[in-house]
MIDRENLO-247794 format. One record per residue (C-alpha): x, y, z; residue in three letters. Coordinates in steps of 0.25 Angstrom, whole numbers, plus 5000, padded with zeros to 4 digits. Example, Ala and Ser with C-alpha at 12.3 -4.5 7.8 and 13.67 -1.06 7.14 Angstrom:
<<5049, 4982, 5031>, "ALA">;
<<5055, 4996, 5029>, "SER">;
***
This chain:
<<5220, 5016, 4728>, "UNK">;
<<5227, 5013, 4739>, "UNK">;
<<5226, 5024, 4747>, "UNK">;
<<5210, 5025, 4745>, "UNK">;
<<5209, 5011, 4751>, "UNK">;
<<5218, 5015, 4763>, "UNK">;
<<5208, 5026, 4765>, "UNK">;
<<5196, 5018, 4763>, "UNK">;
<<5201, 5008, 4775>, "UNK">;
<<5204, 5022, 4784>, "UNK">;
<<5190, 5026, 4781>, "UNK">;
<<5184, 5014, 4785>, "UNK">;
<<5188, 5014, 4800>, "UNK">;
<<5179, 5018, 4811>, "UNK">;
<<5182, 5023, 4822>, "UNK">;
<<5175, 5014, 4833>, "UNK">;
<<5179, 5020, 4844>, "UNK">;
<<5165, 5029, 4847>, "UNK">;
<<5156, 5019, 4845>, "UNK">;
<<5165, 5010, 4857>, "UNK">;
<<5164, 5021, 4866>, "UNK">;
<<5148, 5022, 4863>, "UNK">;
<<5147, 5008, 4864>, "UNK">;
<<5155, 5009, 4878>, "UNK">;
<<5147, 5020, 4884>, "UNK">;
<<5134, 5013, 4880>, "UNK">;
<<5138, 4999, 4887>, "UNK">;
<<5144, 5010, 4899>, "UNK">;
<<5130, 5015, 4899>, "UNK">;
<<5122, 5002, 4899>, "UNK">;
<<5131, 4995, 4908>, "UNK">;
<<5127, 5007, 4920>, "UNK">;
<<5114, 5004, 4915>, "UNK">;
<<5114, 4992, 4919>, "UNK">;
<<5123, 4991, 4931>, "UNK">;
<<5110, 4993, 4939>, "UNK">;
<<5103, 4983, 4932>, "UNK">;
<<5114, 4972, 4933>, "UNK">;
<<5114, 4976, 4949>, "UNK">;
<<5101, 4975, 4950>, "UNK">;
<<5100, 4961, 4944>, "UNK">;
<<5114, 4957, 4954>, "UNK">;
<<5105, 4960, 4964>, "UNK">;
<<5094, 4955, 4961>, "UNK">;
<<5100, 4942, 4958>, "UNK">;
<<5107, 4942, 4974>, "UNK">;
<<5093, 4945, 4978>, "UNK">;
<<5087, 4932, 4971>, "UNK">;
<<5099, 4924, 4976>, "UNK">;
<<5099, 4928, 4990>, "UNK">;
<<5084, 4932, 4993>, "UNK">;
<<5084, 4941, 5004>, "UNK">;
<<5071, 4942, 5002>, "UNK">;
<<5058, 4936, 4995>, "UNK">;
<<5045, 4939, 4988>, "UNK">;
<<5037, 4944, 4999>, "UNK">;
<<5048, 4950, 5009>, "UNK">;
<<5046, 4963, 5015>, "UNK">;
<<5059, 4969, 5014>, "UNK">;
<<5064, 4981, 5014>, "UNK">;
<<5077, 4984, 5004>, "UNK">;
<<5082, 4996, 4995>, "UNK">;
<<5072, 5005, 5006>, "UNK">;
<<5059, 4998, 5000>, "UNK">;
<<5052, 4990, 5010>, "UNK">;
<<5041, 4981, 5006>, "UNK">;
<<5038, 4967, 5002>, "UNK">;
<<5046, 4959, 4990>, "UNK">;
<<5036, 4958, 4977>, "UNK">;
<<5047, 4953, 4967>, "UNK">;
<<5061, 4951, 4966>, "UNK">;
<<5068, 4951, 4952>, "UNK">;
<<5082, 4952, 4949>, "UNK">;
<<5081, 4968, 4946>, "UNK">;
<<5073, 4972, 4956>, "UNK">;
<<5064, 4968, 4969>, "UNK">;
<<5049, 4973, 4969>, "UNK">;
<<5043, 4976, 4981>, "UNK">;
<<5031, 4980, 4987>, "UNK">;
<<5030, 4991, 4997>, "UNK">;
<<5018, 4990, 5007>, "UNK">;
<<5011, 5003, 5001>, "UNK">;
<<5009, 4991, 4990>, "UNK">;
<<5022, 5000, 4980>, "UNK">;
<<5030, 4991, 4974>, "UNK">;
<<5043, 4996, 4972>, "UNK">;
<<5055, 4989, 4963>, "UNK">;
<<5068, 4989, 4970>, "UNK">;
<<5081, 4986, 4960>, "UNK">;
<<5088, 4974, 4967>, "UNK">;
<<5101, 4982, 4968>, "UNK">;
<<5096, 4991, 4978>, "UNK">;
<<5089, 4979, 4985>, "UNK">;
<<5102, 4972, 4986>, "UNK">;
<<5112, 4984, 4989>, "UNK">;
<<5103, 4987, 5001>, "UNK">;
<<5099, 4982, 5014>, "UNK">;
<<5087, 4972, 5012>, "UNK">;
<<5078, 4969, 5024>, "UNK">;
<<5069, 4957, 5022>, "UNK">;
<<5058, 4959, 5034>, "UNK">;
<<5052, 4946, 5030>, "UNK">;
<<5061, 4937, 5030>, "UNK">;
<<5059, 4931, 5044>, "UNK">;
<<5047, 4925, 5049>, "UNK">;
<<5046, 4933, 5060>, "UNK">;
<<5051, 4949, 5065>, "UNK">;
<<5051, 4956, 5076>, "UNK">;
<<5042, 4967, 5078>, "UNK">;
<<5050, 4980, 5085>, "UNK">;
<<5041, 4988, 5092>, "UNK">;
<<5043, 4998, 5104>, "UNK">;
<<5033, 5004, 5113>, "UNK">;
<<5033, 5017, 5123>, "UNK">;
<<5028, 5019, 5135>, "UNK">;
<<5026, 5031, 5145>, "UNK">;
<<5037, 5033, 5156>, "UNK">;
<<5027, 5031, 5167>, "UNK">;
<<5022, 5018, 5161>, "UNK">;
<<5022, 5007, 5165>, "UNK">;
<<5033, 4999, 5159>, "UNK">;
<<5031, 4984, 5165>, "UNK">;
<<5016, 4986, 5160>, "UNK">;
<<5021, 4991, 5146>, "UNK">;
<<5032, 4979, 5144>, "UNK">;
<<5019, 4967, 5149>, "UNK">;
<<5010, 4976, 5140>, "UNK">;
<<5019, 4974, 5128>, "UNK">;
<<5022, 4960, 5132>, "UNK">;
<<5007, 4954, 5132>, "UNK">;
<<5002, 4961, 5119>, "UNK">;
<<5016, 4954, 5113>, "UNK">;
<<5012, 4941, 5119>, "UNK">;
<<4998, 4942, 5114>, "UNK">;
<<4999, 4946, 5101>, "UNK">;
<<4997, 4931, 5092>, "UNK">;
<<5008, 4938, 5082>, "UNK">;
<<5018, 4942, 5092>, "UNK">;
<<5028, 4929, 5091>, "UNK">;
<<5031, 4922, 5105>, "UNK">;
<<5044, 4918, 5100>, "UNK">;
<<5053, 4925, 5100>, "UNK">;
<<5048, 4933, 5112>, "UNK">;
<<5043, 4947, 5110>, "UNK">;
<<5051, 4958, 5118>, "UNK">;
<<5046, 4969, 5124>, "UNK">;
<<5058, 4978, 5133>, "UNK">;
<<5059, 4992, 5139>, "UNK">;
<<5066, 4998, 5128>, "UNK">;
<<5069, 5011, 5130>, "UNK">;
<<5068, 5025, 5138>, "UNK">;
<<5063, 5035, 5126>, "UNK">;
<<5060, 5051, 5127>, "UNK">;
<<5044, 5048, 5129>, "UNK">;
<<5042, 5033, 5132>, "UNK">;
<<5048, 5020, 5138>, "UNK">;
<<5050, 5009, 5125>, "UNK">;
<<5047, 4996, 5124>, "UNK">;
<<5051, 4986, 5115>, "UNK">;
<<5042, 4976, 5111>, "UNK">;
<<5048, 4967, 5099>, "UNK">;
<<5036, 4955, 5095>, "UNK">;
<<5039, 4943, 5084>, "UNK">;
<<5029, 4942, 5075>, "UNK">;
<<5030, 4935, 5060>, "UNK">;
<<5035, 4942, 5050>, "UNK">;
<<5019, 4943, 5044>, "UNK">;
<<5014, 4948, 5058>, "UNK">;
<<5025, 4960, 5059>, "UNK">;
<<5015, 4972, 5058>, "UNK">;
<<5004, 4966, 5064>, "UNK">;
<<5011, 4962, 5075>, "UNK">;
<<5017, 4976, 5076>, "UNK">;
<<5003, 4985, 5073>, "UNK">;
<<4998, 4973, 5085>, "UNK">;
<<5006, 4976, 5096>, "UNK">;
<<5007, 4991, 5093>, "UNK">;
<<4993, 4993, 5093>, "UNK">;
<<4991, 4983, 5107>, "UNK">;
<<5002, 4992, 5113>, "UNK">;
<<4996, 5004, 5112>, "UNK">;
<<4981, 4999, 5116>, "UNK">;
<<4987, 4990, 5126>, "UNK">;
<<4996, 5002, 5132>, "UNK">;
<<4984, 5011, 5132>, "UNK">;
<<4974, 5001, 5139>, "UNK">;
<<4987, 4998, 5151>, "UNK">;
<<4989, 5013, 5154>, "UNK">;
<<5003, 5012, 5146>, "UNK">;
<<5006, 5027, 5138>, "UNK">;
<<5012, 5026, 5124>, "UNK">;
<<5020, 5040, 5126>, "UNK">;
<<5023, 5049, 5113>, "UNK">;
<<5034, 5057, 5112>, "UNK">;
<<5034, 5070, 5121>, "UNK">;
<<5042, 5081, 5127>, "UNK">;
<<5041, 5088, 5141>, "UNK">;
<<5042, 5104, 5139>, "UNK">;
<<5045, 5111, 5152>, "UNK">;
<<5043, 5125, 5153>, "UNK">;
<<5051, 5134, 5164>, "UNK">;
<<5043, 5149, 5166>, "UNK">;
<<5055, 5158, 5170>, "UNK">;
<<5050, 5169, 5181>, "UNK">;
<<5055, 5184, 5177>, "UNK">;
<<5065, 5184, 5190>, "UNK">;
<<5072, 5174, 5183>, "UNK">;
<<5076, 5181, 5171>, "UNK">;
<<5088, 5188, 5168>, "UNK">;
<<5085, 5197, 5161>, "UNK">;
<<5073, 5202, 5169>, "UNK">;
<<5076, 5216, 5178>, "UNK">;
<<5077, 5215, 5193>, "UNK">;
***
Protein backbone atom coordinates (compact mmCIF):
# COMPACT_ATOMS: atom_id res chain seq x y z
CA UNK A 1 0.00 0.00 0.00
CA UNK A 2 2.69 1.84 0.59
CA UNK A 3 4.67 1.47 -2.19
CA UNK A 4 1.48 2.39 -4.51
CA UNK A 5 1.16 5.72 -2.63
CA UNK A 6 4.97 6.47 -3.12
CA UNK A 7 4.21 5.82 -6.85
CA UNK A 8 1.39 7.81 -7.01
CA UNK A 9 3.17 10.92 -5.47
CA UNK A 10 6.26 10.13 -8.14
CA UNK A 11 3.61 10.31 -10.90
CA UNK A 12 2.23 13.43 -9.89
CA UNK A 13 5.37 15.69 -10.59
CA UNK A 14 5.64 17.80 -13.58
CA UNK A 15 8.19 18.59 -15.03
CA UNK A 16 7.94 22.54 -15.31
CA UNK A 17 10.94 23.13 -16.86
CA UNK A 18 9.66 23.60 -20.69
CA UNK A 19 6.99 25.55 -20.27
CA UNK A 20 9.54 28.25 -18.34
CA UNK A 21 11.76 28.10 -21.07
CA UNK A 22 8.48 28.90 -23.37
CA UNK A 23 7.24 31.41 -21.18
CA UNK A 24 11.06 33.12 -21.37
CA UNK A 25 11.41 32.85 -25.04
CA UNK A 26 7.91 34.56 -25.56
CA UNK A 27 8.59 37.52 -22.95
CA UNK A 28 12.27 37.45 -24.98
CA UNK A 29 10.18 37.91 -28.07
CA UNK A 30 7.84 40.55 -26.80
CA UNK A 31 10.31 42.56 -24.97
CA UNK A 32 12.34 43.09 -28.95
CA UNK A 33 9.02 43.87 -29.96
CA UNK A 34 8.73 46.30 -27.91
CA UNK A 35 12.00 47.76 -27.62
CA UNK A 36 11.18 50.18 -30.64
CA UNK A 37 8.08 50.97 -29.30
CA UNK A 38 9.36 51.83 -25.52
CA UNK A 39 12.07 54.14 -27.69
CA UNK A 40 9.88 55.55 -29.47
CA UNK A 41 7.61 56.77 -26.77
CA UNK A 42 11.27 57.94 -24.74
CA UNK A 43 11.55 59.91 -27.56
CA UNK A 44 8.79 61.37 -27.98
CA UNK A 45 8.33 62.36 -24.53
CA UNK A 46 12.09 64.53 -24.89
CA UNK A 47 10.39 65.92 -27.88
CA UNK A 48 7.18 67.05 -25.82
CA UNK A 49 9.51 68.37 -22.99
CA UNK A 50 11.96 70.16 -24.86
CA UNK A 51 10.15 71.17 -28.02
CA UNK A 52 12.53 71.70 -30.62
CA UNK A 53 9.98 72.32 -32.67
CA UNK A 54 6.21 73.32 -32.85
CA UNK A 55 2.96 72.66 -34.88
CA UNK A 56 3.51 74.46 -37.77
CA UNK A 57 7.51 74.33 -38.23
CA UNK A 58 9.10 73.54 -41.32
CA UNK A 59 11.73 71.34 -40.30
CA UNK A 60 13.58 69.08 -41.77
CA UNK A 61 14.60 65.81 -39.50
CA UNK A 62 15.05 61.93 -40.07
CA UNK A 63 15.75 63.17 -44.15
CA UNK A 64 11.93 64.43 -44.37
CA UNK A 65 11.54 68.04 -44.73
CA UNK A 66 8.28 69.51 -44.58
CA UNK A 67 6.04 71.28 -42.11
CA UNK A 68 5.08 69.71 -38.47
CA UNK A 69 1.10 68.65 -38.65
CA UNK A 70 1.08 66.55 -35.34
CA UNK A 71 3.40 65.49 -32.77
CA UNK A 72 2.50 62.45 -30.46
CA UNK A 73 4.39 60.47 -28.32
CA UNK A 74 5.08 57.57 -30.88
CA UNK A 75 5.39 59.50 -33.79
CA UNK A 76 5.57 63.13 -35.57
CA UNK A 77 3.37 63.58 -38.72
CA UNK A 78 4.41 65.83 -41.15
CA UNK A 79 3.45 67.27 -44.40
CA UNK A 80 5.63 67.34 -47.17
CA UNK A 81 5.14 70.33 -49.76
CA UNK A 82 3.95 67.97 -52.52
CA UNK A 83 0.93 67.85 -49.85
CA UNK A 84 2.36 63.77 -48.59
CA UNK A 85 2.12 63.33 -45.36
CA UNK A 86 4.54 60.98 -43.94
CA UNK A 87 4.67 59.62 -40.12
CA UNK A 88 8.26 59.79 -38.84
CA UNK A 89 8.81 57.30 -35.56
CA UNK A 90 10.07 59.88 -32.94
CA UNK A 91 13.23 57.64 -32.50
CA UNK A 92 14.47 58.37 -35.65
CA UNK A 93 13.45 62.17 -35.25
CA UNK A 94 15.27 62.26 -31.92
CA UNK A 95 18.56 60.22 -32.89
CA UNK A 96 19.08 62.47 -35.77
CA UNK A 97 20.09 65.86 -36.54
CA UNK A 98 16.66 68.09 -36.46
CA UNK A 99 16.76 71.52 -38.35
CA UNK A 100 13.89 73.78 -37.32
CA UNK A 101 13.91 76.56 -40.51
CA UNK A 102 11.14 78.30 -38.64
CA UNK A 103 12.11 79.11 -35.61
CA UNK A 104 13.53 82.62 -36.05
CA UNK A 105 11.52 85.48 -37.20
CA UNK A 106 13.95 86.16 -39.81
CA UNK A 107 16.55 84.14 -42.27
CA UNK A 108 18.90 85.12 -44.48
CA UNK A 109 18.53 84.30 -48.07
CA UNK A 110 22.10 83.06 -49.76
CA UNK A 111 22.03 83.69 -53.11
CA UNK A 112 25.18 84.12 -55.70
CA UNK A 113 25.25 85.64 -59.05
CA UNK A 114 27.86 85.25 -62.12
CA UNK A 115 28.92 87.51 -64.14
CA UNK A 116 31.11 87.68 -67.58
CA UNK A 117 34.99 88.15 -67.19
CA UNK A 118 34.70 91.35 -69.31
CA UNK A 119 31.81 92.92 -67.29
CA UNK A 120 31.72 95.27 -65.58
CA UNK A 121 32.06 94.50 -61.85
CA UNK A 122 31.36 98.01 -60.13
CA UNK A 123 28.12 97.99 -62.25
CA UNK A 124 27.23 94.55 -61.28
CA UNK A 125 27.94 95.06 -57.41
CA UNK A 126 25.36 98.83 -57.62
CA UNK A 127 22.98 96.65 -59.72
CA UNK A 128 22.75 94.23 -56.98
CA UNK A 129 22.71 96.75 -54.34
CA UNK A 130 19.64 98.91 -55.44
CA UNK A 131 17.29 95.79 -56.48
CA UNK A 132 18.32 94.78 -52.45
CA UNK A 133 17.51 98.28 -51.39
CA UNK A 134 14.43 98.35 -53.27
CA UNK A 135 12.73 95.45 -52.80
CA UNK A 136 9.89 96.35 -49.65
CA UNK A 137 10.79 92.60 -48.21
CA UNK A 138 14.37 92.75 -48.45
CA UNK A 139 15.17 93.84 -44.39
CA UNK A 140 17.25 97.15 -44.05
CA UNK A 141 18.56 95.75 -40.80
CA UNK A 142 20.61 93.80 -40.64
CA UNK A 143 22.22 95.27 -43.88
CA UNK A 144 22.08 93.04 -47.04
CA UNK A 145 25.72 91.99 -48.44
CA UNK A 146 26.58 91.94 -51.73
CA UNK A 147 30.76 91.15 -52.27
CA UNK A 148 33.10 89.89 -55.09
CA UNK A 149 33.10 86.33 -54.12
CA UNK A 150 34.94 84.32 -56.20
CA UNK A 151 37.13 83.86 -59.51
CA UNK A 152 35.17 80.64 -61.07
CA UNK A 153 36.06 78.51 -64.55
CA UNK A 154 33.22 80.71 -66.45
CA UNK A 155 32.05 83.75 -64.51
CA UNK A 156 33.12 86.26 -61.74
CA UNK A 157 30.51 85.50 -58.43
CA UNK A 158 28.89 87.58 -56.51
CA UNK A 159 27.35 87.21 -53.23
CA UNK A 160 24.46 88.73 -52.43
CA UNK A 161 22.84 87.72 -48.87
CA UNK A 162 19.25 89.76 -48.16
CA UNK A 163 17.23 89.43 -44.68
CA UNK A 164 13.78 88.73 -45.19
CA UNK A 165 11.05 87.32 -42.58
CA UNK A 166 10.90 83.89 -42.32
CA UNK A 167 7.35 84.09 -44.20
CA UNK A 168 8.98 86.20 -47.15
CA UNK A 169 11.95 83.55 -47.64
CA UNK A 170 10.96 82.36 -51.35
CA UNK A 171 9.39 85.35 -52.39
CA UNK A 172 12.18 87.36 -51.45
CA UNK A 173 14.43 84.92 -53.33
CA UNK A 174 12.25 84.10 -56.62
CA UNK A 175 12.19 88.35 -56.28
CA UNK A 176 15.55 89.32 -56.58
CA UNK A 177 16.54 86.34 -58.88
CA UNK A 178 14.11 87.24 -61.48
CA UNK A 179 15.18 91.20 -61.07
CA UNK A 180 18.84 90.06 -61.44
CA UNK A 181 18.38 88.51 -64.42
CA UNK A 182 16.12 91.34 -66.23
CA UNK A 183 17.94 93.98 -64.69
CA UNK A 184 21.40 92.31 -65.74
CA UNK A 185 19.86 91.95 -69.36
CA UNK A 186 18.49 95.58 -69.48
CA UNK A 187 22.36 97.17 -68.11
CA UNK A 188 24.39 95.12 -70.76
CA UNK A 189 25.56 92.66 -67.84
CA UNK A 190 25.94 88.76 -69.32
CA UNK A 191 24.94 85.84 -67.07
CA UNK A 192 27.74 83.39 -68.48
CA UNK A 193 26.98 79.49 -68.45
CA UNK A 194 29.45 77.01 -68.18
CA UNK A 195 31.82 76.63 -71.51
CA UNK A 196 35.02 75.37 -72.67
CA UNK A 197 37.53 76.88 -75.20
CA UNK A 198 38.71 73.79 -77.86
CA UNK A 199 41.82 74.90 -79.79
CA UNK A 200 42.68 73.04 -82.64
CA UNK A 201 46.65 72.79 -83.96
CA UNK A 202 46.71 71.40 -88.00
CA UNK A 203 50.19 69.73 -88.15
CA UNK A 204 51.75 70.48 -91.83
CA UNK A 205 53.25 67.18 -93.40
CA UNK A 206 56.94 68.36 -93.07
CA UNK A 207 56.42 68.14 -89.39
CA UNK A 208 55.80 64.72 -89.09
CA UNK A 209 58.10 62.17 -88.34
CA UNK A 210 57.16 59.60 -89.63
CA UNK A 211 56.68 61.37 -93.32
CA UNK A 212 59.71 60.59 -95.96
CA UNK A 213 62.15 63.06 -96.95
Amino acid sequence: MRRKRVRQEEDADIDITPMLAALGAAGFAIGLALKDTMGNFASGTMILAYRPFDVGDQIDAAGVNGLVESVSLSATHIRTFDNQLIIVPNSKIWGDIITNKTASDTRRVDMVFGIGYDDDIELAKKTLESLLQEHPLVLADPTPVVKLHELADSSVNFICRPWAKTTDYWAVYWDITRSVKETFDQEGISIPYPQRDVHLYQQSPSADPGARS
